[in-house]
C-alpha positions in Angstrom: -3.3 -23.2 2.6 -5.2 -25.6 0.6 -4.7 -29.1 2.3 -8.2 -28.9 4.2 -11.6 -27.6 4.0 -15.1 -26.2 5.8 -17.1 -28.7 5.4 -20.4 -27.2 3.4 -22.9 -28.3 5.6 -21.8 -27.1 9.3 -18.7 -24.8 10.6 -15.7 -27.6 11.0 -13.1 -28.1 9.2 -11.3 -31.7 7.6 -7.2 -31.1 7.5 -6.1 -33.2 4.9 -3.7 -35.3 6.6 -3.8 -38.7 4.8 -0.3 -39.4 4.1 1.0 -39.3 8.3 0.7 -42.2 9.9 -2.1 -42.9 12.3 0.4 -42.6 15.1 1.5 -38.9 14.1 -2.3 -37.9 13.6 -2.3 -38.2 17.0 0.6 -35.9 18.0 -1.4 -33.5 16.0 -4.6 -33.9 17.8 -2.8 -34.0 20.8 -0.7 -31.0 20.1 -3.7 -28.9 18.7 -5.2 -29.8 22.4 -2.2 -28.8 24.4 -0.7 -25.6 23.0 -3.9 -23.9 21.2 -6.9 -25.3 23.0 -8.6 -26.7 19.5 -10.5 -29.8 20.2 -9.9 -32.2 17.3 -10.4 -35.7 16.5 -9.6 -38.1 13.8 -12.0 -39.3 11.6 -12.0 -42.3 8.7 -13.1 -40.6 5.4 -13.0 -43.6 2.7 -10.0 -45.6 3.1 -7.8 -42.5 4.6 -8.4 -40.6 8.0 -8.2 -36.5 8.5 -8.0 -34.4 11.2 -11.5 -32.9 11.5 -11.7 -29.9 14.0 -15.8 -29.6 15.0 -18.3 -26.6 15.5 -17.1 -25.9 18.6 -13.3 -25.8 18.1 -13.8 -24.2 14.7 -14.3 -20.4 15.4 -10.6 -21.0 17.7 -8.9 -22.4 14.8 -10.2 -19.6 12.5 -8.2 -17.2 14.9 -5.3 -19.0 15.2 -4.8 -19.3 11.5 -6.3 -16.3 10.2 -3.1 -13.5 10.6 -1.8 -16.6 8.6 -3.7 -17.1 5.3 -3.4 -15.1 2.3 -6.5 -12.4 1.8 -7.3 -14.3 -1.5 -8.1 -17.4 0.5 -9.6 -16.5 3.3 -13.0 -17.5 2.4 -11.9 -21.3 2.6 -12.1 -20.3 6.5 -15.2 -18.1 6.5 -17.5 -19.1 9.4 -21.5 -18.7 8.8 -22.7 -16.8 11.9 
């Protein structure tokens, strides 16, 4: 529950997924498309390259994840209105 974060200055998130390979990156994307609707990409941050799910997939992935995260840490996925 702590390999990612909401980015501070808009409602997407980075998944912190710098050790897979650049090939399984894109089974995630790919799989986040297919079976849950969430629009990612993946984006080069320094010298690695995260899964970053945008504004308009964000509020999706909130839901899907939510039931999921313990009530300590839910403000890591708190969405500004």
């Amino acid at each position: 529950m702590d390999d990612g974060y909401k980015r501070s200055d808009c409602n997407a998130f980075r998944i912190n997924t710098d050790s897979f390979s650049e090939e399984e990156q894109e089974i995630l994307r790919e799989t986040m498309a297919k079976n849950f609707g969430i629009q990612c990409s993946v984006h080069k941050k320094g010298k690695y390259r995260n899964l970053y799910i945008p504004k308009k997939s964000a509020r999706q992935f909130v839901e899907l994840v939510k039931p999921h995260v313990l009530p300590s840490l839910l403000y890591k996925i708190a969405l500004a209105p």
